[in-house]
N, C-alpha and C positions, 0 to 999 in steps of 0.2 A: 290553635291547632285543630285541623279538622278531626271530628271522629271518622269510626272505623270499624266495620262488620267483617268479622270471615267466620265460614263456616266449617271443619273436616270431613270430608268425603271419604268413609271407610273405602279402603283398599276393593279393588274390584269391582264396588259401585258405580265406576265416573260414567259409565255408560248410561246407566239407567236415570244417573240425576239428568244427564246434560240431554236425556233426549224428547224429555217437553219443554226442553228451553232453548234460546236463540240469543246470542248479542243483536245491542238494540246499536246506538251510533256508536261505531268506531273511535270518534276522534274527536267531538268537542264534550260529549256527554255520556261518557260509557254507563252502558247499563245492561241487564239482562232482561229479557222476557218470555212471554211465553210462547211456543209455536202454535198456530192453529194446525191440531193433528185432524180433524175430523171434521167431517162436510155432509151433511145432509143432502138427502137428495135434489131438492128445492137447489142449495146453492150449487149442487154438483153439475148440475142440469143448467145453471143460469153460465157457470162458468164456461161452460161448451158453447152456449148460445153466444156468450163474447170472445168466444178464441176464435180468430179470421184462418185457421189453418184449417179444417173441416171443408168449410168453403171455396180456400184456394188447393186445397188438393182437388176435390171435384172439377176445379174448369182445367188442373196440370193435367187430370187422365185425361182429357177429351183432346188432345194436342197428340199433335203426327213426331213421329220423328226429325221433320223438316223445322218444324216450328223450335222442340228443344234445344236441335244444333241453336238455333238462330238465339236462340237465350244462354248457351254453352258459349257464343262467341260473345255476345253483353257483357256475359256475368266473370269473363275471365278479363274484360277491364279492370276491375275489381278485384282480381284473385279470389271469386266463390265461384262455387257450382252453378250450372244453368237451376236449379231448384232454387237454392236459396237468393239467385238476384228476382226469379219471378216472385216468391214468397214477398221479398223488401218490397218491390213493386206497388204489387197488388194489394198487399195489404193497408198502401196507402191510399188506394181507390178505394178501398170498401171501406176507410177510416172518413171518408173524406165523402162518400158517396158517390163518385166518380163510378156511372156503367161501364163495365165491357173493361175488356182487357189490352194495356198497351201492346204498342210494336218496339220489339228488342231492337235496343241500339247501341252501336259500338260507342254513343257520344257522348249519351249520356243513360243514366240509371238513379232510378226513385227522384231523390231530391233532391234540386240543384242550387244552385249561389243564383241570386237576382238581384240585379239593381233598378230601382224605377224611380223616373226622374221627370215629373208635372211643375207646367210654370205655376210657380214664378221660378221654380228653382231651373238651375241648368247645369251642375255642377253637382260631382259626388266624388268621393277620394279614401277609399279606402287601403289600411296598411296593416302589411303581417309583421311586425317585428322580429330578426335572427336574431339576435344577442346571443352569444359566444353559452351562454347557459341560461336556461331557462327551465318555464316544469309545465309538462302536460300530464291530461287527466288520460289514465290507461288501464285498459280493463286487467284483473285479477284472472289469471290463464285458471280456468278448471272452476271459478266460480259465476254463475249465471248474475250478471246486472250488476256486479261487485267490481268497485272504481278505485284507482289508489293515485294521489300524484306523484311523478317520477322526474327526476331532474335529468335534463337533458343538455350532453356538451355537444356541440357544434364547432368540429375545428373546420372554417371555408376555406377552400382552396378553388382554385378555375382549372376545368373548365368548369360553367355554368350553364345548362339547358334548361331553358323556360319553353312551355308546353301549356295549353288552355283551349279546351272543345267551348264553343262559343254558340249564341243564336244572337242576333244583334236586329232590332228593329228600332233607330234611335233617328231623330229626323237634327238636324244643326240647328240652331237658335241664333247663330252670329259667326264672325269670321275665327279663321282659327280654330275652329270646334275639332274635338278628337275623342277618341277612345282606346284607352289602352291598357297593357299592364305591361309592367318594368320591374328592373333590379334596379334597385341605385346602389354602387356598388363603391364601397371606401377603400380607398388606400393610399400611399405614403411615395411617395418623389423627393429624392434631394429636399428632405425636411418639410416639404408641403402636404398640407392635408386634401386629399382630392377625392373629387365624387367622379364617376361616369355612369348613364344612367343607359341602359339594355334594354328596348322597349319591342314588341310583338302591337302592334299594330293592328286593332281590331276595327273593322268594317264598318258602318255605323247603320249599313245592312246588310242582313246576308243570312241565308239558311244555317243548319248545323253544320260546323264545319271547324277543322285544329288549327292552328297556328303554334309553329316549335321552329326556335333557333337555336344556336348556342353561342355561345362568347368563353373565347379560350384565353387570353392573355388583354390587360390594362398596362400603364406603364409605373413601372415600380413594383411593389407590395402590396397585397390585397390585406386588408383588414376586418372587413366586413361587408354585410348584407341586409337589404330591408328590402320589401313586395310590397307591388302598389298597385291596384287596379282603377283606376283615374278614368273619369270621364269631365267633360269642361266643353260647353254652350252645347248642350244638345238635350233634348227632350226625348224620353219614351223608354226602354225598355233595353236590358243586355241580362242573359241569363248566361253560365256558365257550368262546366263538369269537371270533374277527372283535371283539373289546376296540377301543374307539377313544377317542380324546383329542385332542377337533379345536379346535385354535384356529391364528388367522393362516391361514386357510384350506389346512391342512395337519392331518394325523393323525400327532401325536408320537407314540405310543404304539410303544414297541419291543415289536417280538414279537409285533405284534399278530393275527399269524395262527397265535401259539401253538405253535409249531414245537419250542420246547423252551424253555418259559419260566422252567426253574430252572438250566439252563445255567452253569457259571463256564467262565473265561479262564483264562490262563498266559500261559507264555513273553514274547513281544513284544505276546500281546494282553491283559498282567495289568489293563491299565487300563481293559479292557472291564468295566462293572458287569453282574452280573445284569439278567436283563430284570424279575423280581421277585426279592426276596429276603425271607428267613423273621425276621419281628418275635418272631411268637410261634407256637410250634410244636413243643410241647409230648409226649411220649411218645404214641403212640397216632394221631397228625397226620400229614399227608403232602400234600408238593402238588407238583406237574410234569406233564409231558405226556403226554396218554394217548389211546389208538384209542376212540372210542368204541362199542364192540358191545358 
């Protein structure tokens, strides 16, 4: 049997014990620690020197009215403020060393999905899994970088809109070659188990630009949903934004603002899946998140 420490906290105390201390991990190794309450001027000084917000406020005063709207209309892709999609931004250029400041786009913002695809490879196939329940990683409302996993029901019903801001610079390799993303979408006929698969058709060039359909009825019973962004015989280059998967008047789509869509879990959050994961990805293939300059 394990041992075991406790301590009593006279009445009226808890305050003053618990406020040079901090919980250390949540969830595989509970512990306590202690906070750093106090900062010299040296570190107080260095910590200003690494906070990109000093910085990116300086080049927001120097911007006209014109230019905020033009990041109010960006940044409401996203549902933030025209501040805080410049802040996401920018603070990726100065992270990255990237001069000068981007141009606001309704297309895309900060950092997007890429796939890149050099012979010998020509094929890349990535997939988001629906399963009826699942658990994603979701920040702690009112605690700053505090992550908790939460289980997530999905009841699908149709209709289905699929919706993808794309840049597509991808050359063919051989006949047949495509690019695309789909639902393959399950359900049940006079006892048959059947797929139909709802595809958006992406360019294999073409500037920034949406592609959004919807798909309202299959024949039978829907059952389910899986997301696939597929490419096959082609070389070079598909970046993507703002991905959606709108049914029950909600956007399932995890990740959809591509923040780090090849991401894995651990610890307490092993049961988080990828927001996509590699079917086929083969030497020479590569897909995750990337700055677009």
């Amino acid at each position: 049997m394990a041992k075991t420490n406790f301590i009593l906290i006279p009445e009226g105390q808890e305050e003053l014990y618990w406020a040079p201390l901090q919980s250390g991990d949540r969830f595989t190794f509970a512990k306590v620690t202690r906070k750093t309450s106090f900062f010299g001027r040296e570190k107080v000084a260095g910590l200003t020197r690494r906070s990109y917000l000093p910085a990116i406020a300086v080049i927001w005063r120097t911007y006209n009215d014109a230019l905020k709207n033009d990041w109010r209309t960006a940044g409401a892709e996203r549902g933030v403020t025209n501040w805080q999609a410049f802040v996401a931004d920018q603070a990726i250029r100065i992270k990255y060393g990237i001069e000068g400041s981007a141009t606001p786009s309704v297309y895309h913002q900060d950092d997007v999905g890429g796939i890149i695809i050099e012979s010998p490879a020509e094929e890349t196939k990535i997939v988001q899994y629906h399963p009826s329940q699942y658990w994603v990683s979701q920040k702690v409302q009112g605690k700053k970088r505090v992550y908790e996993p939460v289980s997530i029901t999905e009841a699908f019903s149709l209709p289905l809109q699929l919706k993808i801001n794309y840049y597509s610079d991808l050359t063919s390799s051989g006949a047949g070659s495509f690019a695309k993303y789909y639902a393959k979408i399950r359900h049940i006929y006079q006892g048959q188990n059947l797929t139909t698969d709802f595809a958006l058709d992406i360019p294999l060039s073409g500037g920034w630009a949406t592609l959004s359909d919807t798909i309202s009825s299959v024949t039978g019973d829907v059952v389910g949903y899986d997301l696939y962004i597929h490419l096959y015989k082609v070389t070079g280059t598909l970046i993507f934004d703002n991905v959606k998967a709108i049914h029950s008047a909600q956007n399932w789509l995890r990740d959809w603002t591509c923040e780090d869509i090849s991401q894995t879990f651990t610890r307490a959050f092993y049961q988080v899946p990828q927001a996509w994961a590699a079917i086929t990805l083969p030497d020479g293939s590569w897909y995750g998140s990337v700055y677009p300059e």
